[in-house]
Every structure is written in structure tokens, then in C-alpha cells.
PADO-186651 format. One record per residue: residue in one letter; chain; z, x, y of N, C-alpha, C in turn. Coordinates in nm, 2 decimals. Atoms other than C-alpha are relative to their C-alpha. Example, Ala and Ser with C-alpha at 12.3 -4.5 7.8 and 13.67 -1.06 7.14 Angstrom:
# PADO-186651
+------+-----+--------+--------+--------+--------+--------+--------+--------+--------+--------+
| type | mol |     nz |     nx |     ny |    caz |    cax |    cay |     cz |     cx |     cy |
+------+-----+--------+--------+--------+--------+--------+--------+--------+--------+--------+
|    a |   A |   0.00 |   0.09 |  -0.12 |   0.78 |   1.23 |  -0.45 |   0.00 |   0.09 |   0.12 |
|    s |   A |   0.00 |  -0.09 |  -0.11 |   0.71 |   1.37 |  -0.11 |   0.08 |  -0.08 |   0.11 |
+------+-----+--------+--------+--------+--------+--------+--------+--------+--------+--------+
This chain:
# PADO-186651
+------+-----+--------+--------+--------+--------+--------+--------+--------+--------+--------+
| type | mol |     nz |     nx |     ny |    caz |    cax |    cay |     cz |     cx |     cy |
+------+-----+--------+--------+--------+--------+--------+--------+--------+--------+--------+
|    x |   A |  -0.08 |   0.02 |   0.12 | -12.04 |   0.99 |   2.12 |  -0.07 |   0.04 |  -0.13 |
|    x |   A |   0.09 |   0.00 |   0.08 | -12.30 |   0.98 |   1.90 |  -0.08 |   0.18 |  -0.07 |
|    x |   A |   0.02 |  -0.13 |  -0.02 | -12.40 |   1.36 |   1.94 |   0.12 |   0.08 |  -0.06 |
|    x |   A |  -0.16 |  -0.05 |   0.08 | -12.00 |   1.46 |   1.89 |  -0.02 |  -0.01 |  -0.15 |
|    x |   A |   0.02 |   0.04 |   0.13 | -12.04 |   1.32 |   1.56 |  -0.07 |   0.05 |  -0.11 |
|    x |   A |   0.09 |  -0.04 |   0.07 | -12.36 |   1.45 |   1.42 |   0.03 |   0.14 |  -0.02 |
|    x |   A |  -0.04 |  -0.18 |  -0.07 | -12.24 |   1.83 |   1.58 |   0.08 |   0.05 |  -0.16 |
|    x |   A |  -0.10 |  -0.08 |   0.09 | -11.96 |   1.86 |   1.30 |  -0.09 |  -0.04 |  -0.19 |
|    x |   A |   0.07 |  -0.01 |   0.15 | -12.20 |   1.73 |   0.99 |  -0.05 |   0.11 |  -0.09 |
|    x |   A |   0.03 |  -0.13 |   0.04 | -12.22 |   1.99 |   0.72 |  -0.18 |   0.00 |  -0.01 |
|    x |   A |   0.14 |  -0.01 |   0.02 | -12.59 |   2.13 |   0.64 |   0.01 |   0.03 |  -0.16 |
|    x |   A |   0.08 |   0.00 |   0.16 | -12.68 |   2.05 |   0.30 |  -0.10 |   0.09 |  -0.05 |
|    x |   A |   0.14 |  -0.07 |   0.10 | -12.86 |   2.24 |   0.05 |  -0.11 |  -0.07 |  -0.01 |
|    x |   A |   0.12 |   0.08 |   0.07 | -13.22 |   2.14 |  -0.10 |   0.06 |  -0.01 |  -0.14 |
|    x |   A |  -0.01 |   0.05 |   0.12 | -13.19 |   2.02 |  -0.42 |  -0.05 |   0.11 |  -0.11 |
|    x |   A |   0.05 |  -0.12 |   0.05 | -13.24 |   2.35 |  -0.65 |  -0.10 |  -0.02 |  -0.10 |
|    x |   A |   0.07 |   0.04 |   0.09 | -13.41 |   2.14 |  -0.92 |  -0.10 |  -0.10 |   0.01 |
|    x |   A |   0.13 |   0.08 |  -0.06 | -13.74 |   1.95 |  -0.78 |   0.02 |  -0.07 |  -0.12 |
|    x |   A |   0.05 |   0.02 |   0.13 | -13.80 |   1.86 |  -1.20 |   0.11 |  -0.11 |  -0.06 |
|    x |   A |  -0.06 |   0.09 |   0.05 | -13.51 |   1.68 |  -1.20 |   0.00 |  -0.15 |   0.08 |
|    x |   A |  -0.02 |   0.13 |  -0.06 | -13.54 |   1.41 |  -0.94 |  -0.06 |  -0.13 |  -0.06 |
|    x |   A |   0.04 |   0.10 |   0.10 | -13.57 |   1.08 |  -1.12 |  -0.15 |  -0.10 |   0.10 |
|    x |   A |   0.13 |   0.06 |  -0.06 | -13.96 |   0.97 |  -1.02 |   0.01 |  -0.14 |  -0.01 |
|    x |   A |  -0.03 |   0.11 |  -0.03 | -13.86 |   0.61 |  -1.04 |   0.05 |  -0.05 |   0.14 |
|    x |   A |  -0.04 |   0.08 |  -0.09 | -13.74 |   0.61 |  -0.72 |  -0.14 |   0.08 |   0.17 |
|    x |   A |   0.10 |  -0.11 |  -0.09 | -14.07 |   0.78 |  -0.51 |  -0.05 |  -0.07 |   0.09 |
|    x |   A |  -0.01 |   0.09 |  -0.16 | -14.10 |   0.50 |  -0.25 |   0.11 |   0.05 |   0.05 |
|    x |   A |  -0.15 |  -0.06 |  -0.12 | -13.79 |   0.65 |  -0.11 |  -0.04 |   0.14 |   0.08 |
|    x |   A |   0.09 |  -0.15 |  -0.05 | -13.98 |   0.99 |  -0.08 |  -0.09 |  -0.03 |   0.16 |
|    x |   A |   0.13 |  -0.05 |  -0.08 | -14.21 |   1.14 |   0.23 |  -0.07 |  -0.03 |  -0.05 |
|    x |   A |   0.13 |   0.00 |   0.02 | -14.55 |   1.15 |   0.23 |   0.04 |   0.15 |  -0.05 |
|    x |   A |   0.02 |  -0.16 |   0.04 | -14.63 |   1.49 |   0.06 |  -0.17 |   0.02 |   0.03 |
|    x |   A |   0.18 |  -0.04 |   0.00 | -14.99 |   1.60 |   0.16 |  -0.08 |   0.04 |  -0.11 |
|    x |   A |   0.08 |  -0.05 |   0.09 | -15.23 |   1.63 |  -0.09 |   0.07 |  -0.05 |  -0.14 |
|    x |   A |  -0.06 |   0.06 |   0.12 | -15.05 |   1.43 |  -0.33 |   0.02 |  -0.16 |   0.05 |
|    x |   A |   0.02 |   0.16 |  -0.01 | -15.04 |   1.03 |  -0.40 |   0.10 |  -0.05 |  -0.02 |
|    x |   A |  -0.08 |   0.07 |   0.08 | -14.75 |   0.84 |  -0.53 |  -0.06 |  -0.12 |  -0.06 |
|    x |   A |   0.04 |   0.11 |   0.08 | -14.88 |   0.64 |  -0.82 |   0.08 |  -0.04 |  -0.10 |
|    x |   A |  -0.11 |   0.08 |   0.01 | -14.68 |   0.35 |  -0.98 |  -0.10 |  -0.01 |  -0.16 |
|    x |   A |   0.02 |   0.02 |   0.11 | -14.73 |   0.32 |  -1.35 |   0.10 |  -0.11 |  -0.10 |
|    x |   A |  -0.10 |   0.10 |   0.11 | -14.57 |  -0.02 |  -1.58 |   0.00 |   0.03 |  -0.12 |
|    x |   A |   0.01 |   0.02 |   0.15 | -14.48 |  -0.06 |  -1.91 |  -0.01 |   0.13 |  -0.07 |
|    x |   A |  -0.02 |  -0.14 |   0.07 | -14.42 |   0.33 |  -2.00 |   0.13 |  -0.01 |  -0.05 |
|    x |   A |  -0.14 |   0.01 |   0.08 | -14.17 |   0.36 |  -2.27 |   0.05 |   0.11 |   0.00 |
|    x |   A |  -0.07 |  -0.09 |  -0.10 | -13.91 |   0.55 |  -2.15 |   0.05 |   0.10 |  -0.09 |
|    x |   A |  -0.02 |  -0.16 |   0.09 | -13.81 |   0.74 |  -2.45 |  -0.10 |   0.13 |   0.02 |
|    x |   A |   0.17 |  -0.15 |   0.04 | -14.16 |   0.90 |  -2.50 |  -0.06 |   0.06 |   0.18 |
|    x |   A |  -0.02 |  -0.07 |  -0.09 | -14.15 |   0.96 |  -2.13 |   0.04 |   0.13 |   0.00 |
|    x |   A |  -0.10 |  -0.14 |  -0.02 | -13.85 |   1.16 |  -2.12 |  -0.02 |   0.10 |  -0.10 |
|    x |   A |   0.06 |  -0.13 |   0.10 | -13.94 |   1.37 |  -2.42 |  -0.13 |   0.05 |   0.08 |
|    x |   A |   0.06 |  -0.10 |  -0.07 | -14.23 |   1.46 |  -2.24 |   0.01 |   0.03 |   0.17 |
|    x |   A |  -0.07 |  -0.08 |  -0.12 | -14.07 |   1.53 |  -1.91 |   0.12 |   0.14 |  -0.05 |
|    x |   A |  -0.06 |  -0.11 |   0.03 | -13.85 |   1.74 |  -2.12 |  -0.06 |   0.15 |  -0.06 |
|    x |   A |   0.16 |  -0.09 |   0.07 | -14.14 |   1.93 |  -2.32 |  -0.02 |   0.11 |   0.18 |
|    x |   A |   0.04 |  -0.09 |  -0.12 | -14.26 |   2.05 |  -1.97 |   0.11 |   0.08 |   0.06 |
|    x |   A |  -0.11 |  -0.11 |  -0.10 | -13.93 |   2.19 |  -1.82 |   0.04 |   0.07 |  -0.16 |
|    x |   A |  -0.02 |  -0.12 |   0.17 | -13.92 |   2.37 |  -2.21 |  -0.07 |   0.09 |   0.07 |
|    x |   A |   0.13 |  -0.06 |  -0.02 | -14.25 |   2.50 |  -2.09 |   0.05 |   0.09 |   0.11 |
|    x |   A |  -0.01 |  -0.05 |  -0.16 | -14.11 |   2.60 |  -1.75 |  -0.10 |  -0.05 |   0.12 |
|    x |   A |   0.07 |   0.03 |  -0.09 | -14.35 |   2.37 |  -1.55 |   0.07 |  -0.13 |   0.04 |
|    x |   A |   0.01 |   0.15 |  -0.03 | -14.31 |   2.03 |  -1.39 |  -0.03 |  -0.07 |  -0.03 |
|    x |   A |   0.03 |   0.12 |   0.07 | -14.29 |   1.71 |  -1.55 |  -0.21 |  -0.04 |   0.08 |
|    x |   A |   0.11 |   0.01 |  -0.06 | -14.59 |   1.64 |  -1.27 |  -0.12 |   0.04 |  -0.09 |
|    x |   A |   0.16 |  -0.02 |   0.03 | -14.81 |   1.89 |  -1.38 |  -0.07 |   0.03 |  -0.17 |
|    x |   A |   0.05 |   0.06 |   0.14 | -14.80 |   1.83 |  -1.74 |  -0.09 |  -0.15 |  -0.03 |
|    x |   A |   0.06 |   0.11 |  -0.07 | -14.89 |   1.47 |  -1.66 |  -0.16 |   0.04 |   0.00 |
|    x |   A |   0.15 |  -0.06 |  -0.02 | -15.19 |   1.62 |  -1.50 |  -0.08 |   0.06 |  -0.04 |
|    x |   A |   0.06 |  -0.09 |   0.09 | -15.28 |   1.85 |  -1.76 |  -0.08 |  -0.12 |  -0.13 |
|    x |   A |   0.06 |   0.13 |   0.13 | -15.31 |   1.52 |  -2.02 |  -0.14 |  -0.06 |   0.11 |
|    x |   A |   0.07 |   0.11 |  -0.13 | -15.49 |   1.33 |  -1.69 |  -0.15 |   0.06 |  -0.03 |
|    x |   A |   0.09 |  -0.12 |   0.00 | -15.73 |   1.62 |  -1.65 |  -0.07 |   0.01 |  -0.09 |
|    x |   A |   0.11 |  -0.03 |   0.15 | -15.86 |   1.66 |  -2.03 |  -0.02 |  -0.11 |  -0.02 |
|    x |   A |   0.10 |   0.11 |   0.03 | -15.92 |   1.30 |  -2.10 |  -0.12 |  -0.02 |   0.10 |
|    x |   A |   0.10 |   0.01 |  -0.08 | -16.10 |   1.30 |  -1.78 |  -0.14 |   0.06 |  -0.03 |
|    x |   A |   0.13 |  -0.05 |   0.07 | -16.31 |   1.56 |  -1.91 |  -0.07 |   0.01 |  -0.08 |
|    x |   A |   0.07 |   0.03 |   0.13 | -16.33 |   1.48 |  -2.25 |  -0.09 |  -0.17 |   0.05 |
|    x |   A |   0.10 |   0.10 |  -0.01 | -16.49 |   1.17 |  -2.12 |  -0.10 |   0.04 |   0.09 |
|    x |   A |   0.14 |   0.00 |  -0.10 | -16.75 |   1.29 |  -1.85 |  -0.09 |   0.10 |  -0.11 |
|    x |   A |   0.07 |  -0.07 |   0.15 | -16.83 |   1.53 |  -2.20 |  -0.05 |  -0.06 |  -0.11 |
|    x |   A |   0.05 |   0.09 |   0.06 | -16.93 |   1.18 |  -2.34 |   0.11 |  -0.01 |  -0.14 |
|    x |   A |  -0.09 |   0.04 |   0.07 | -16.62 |   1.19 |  -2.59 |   0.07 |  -0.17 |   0.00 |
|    x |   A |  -0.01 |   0.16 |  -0.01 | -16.58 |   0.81 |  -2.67 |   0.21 |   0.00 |   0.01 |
|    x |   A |  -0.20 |  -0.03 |   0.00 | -16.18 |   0.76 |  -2.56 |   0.04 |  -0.15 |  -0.07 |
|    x |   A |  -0.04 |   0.10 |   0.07 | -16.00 |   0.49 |  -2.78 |   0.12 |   0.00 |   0.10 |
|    x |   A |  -0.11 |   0.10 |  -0.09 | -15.79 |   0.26 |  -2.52 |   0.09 |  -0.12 |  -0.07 |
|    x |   A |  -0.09 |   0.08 |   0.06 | -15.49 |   0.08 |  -2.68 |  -0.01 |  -0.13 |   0.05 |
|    x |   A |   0.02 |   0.05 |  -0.04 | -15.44 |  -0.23 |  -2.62 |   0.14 |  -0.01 |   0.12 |
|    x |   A |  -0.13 |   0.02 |  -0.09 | -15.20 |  -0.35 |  -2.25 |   0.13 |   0.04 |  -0.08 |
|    x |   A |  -0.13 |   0.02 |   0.04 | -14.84 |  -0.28 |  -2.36 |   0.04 |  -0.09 |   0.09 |
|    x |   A |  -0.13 |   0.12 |  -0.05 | -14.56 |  -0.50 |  -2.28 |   0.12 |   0.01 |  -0.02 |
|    x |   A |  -0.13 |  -0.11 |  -0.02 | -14.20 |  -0.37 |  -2.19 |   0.02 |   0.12 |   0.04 |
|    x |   A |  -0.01 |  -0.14 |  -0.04 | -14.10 |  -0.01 |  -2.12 |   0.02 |  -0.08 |   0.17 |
|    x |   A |  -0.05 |   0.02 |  -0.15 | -14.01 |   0.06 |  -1.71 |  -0.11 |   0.06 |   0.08 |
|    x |   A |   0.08 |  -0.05 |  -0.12 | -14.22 |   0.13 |  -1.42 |   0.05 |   0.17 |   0.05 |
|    x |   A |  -0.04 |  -0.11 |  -0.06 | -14.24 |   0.49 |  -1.31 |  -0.12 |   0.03 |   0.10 |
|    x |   A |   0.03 |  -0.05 |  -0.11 | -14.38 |   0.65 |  -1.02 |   0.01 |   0.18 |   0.02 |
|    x |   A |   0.05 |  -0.08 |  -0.02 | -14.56 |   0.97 |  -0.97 |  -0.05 |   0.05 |   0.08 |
|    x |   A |   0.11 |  -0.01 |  -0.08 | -14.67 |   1.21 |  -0.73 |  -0.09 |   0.08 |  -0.08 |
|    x |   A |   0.17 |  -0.11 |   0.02 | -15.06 |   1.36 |  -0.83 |  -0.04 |   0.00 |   0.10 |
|    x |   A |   0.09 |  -0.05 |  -0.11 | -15.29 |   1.53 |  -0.65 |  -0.14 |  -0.13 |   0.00 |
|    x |   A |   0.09 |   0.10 |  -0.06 | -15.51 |   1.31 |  -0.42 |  -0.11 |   0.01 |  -0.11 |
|    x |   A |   0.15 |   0.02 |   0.02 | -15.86 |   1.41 |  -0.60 |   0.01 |  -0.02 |  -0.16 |
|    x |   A |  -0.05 |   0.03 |   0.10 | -15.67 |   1.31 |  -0.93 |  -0.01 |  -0.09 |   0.02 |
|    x |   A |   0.02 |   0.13 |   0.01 | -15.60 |   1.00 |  -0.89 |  -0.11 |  -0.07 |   0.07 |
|    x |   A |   0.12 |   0.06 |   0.02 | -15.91 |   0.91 |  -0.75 |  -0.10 |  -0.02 |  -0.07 |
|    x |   A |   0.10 |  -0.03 |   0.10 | -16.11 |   1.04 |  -1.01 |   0.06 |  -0.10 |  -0.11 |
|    x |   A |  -0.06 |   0.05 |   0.08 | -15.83 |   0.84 |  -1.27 |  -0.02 |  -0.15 |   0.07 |
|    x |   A |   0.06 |   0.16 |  -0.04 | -15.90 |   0.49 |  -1.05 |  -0.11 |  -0.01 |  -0.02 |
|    x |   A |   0.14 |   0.07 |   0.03 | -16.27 |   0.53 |  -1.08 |   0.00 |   0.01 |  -0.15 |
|    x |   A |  -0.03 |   0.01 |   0.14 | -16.24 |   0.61 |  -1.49 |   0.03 |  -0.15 |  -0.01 |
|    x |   A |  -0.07 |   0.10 |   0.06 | -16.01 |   0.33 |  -1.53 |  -0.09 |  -0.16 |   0.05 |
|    x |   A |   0.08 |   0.12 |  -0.06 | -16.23 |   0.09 |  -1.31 |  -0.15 |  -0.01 |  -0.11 |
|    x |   A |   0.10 |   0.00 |   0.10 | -16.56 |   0.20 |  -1.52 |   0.04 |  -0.02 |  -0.10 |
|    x |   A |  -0.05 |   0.04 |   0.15 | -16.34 |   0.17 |  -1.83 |   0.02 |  -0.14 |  -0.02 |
|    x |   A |  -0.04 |   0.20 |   0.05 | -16.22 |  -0.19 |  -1.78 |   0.13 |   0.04 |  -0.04 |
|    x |   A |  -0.07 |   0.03 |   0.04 | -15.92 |  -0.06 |  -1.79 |   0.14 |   0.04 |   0.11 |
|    x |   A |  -0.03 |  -0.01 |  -0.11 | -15.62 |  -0.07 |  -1.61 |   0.11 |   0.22 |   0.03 |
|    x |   A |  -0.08 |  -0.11 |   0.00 | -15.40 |   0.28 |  -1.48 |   0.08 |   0.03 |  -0.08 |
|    x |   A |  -0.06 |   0.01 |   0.09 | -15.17 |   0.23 |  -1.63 |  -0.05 |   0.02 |  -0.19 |
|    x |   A |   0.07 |   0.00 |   0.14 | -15.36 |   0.21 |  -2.01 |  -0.04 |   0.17 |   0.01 |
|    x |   A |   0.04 |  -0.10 |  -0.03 | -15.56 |   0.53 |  -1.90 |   0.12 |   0.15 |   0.00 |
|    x |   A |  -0.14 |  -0.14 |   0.02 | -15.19 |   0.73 |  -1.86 |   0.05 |   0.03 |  -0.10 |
|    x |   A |  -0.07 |  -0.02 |   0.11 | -15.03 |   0.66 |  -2.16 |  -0.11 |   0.03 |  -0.07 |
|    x |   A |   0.13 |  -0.07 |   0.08 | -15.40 |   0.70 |  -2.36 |   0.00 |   0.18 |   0.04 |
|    x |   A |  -0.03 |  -0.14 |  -0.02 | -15.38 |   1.06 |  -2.18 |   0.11 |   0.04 |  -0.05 |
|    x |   A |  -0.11 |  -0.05 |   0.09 | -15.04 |   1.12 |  -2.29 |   0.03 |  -0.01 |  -0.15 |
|    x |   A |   0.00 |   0.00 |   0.13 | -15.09 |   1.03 |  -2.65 |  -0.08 |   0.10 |  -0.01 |
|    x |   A |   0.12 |  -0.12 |   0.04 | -15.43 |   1.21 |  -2.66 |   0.11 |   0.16 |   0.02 |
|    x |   A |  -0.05 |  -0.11 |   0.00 | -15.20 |   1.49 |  -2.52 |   0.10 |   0.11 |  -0.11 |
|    x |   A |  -0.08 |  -0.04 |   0.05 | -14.94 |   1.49 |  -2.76 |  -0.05 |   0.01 |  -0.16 |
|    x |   A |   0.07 |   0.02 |   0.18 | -15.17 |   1.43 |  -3.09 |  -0.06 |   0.13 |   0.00 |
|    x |   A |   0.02 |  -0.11 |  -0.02 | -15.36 |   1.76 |  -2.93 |   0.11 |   0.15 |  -0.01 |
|    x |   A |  -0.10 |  -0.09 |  -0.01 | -15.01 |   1.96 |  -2.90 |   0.09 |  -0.04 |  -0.10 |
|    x |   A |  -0.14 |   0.06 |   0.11 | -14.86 |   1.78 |  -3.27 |   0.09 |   0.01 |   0.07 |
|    x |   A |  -0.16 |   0.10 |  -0.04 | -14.58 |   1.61 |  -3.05 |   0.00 |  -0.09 |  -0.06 |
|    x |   A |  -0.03 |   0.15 |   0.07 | -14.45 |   1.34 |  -3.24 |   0.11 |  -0.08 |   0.16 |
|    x |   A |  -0.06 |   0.02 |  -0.11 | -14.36 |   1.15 |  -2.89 |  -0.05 |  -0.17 |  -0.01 |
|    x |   A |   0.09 |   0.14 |  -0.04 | -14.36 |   0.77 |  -2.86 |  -0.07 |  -0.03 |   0.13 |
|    x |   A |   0.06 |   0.03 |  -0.12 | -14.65 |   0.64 |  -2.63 |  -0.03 |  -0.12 |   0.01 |
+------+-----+--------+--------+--------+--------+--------+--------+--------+--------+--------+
């Protein structure tokens, strides 16, 4: 019976827009190889979405904008650039990200040497990003 059933189900498309699936929900996701899903609190969701929107301006992936801020703090700090860490926020919503594995490892040992948590280290990257690129974007 159970066969009958499945036989007449249509075949769905893929989703034509990867950039738009809302990363809040990426525990529901596969594994993707070579990528992590990392959970970030307290991001204020305005200054999010303006820069999820910034990137599909650009024609890239919210993702690897993300990773492009991720990336240059990392290096401005192994370049001995002293990075100013805000203090915890409190409010904004949890989102969820996939990066590349050898990213977020490199961003947990930072944040672990910094004393500070992932979270702090993301949005410090995304400010630094946006003061570098005059975005006026809340972080």
C-alpha cells in the first residue's frame, strides 16, 4: 500500500534560491561536508538582515560574506592588530550558520584565547566589517 502511494507523489524542484533559506532553522538541515553549523545568540536582527541583504546586492551568499568579516578579524589579529570586544549583548535572536570546518575552528580557538565567547567575536567581525565597508548597519 505504502509503495502505491509514494509512486503517484510529484518530484519537486530544488529550491532556486540557496541565499534565501532562513538560517534560523539549520538543525533541520543535512550534514553538508566541509561545513559546520554554528549557533550564534543575541544578534540583532535588523543589522543581520541588512547584511544578508548587502551580500545578495553583491551577488554572493549571505554565508560567505559572514566569512569574509570572520576571515579579516582573524587575520588582523594573528597581524597583532589589538581587536576591541564589546561588551556580551542581551536580546536580538539566535541564528545559525553553516562555515567552513577550518573556520570555525580557527574562530573557537580566537574566541577561547580572547576570553571571549562566539558569539562576541561574530558580531565584533561584522562591525569591524561594516566600519571597513562605511555600512551604517546595527551590530
Amino acid at each position: 500500500m505504502i509503495e502505491a502511494v509514494t509512486t503517484y507523489l510529484p518530484r519537486l524542484a530544488a529550491a532556486a534560491n540557496v541565499s534565501q533559506i532562513d538560517t534560523g532553522k539549520a538543525g533541520d538541515m543535512v550534514d553538508r561536508e566541509g561545513f559546520t553549523s554554528v549557533s550564534f545568540t543575541s544578534v540583532p536582527p535588523r543589522g543581520f538582515d541588512q547584511l544578508k541583504d548587502i551580500a545578495r546586492a553583491q551577488g554572493i551568499f549571505p554565508r560567505d560574506l559572514f566569512s569574509q568579516a570572520i576571515r579579516q578579524l582573524l587575520e588582523d589579529r594573528k597581524a597583532g592588530t589589538m581587536i576591541d570586544y564589546p561588551a556580551s549583548r542581551k536580546g536580538g535572536v539566535r541564528r545559525s550558520l553553516w562555515l567552513e570546518d577550518d573556520l570555525v575552528e580557527q574562530m573557537n580557538e580566537a574566541a577561547t584565547a580572547d576570553n571571549v565567547s562566539k558569539t562576541v567575536l561574530f558580531l565584533t567581525a561584522l562591525k569591524r566589517y561594516a566600519e571597513r565597508e562605511g555600512i551604517d548597519v546595527e551590530v
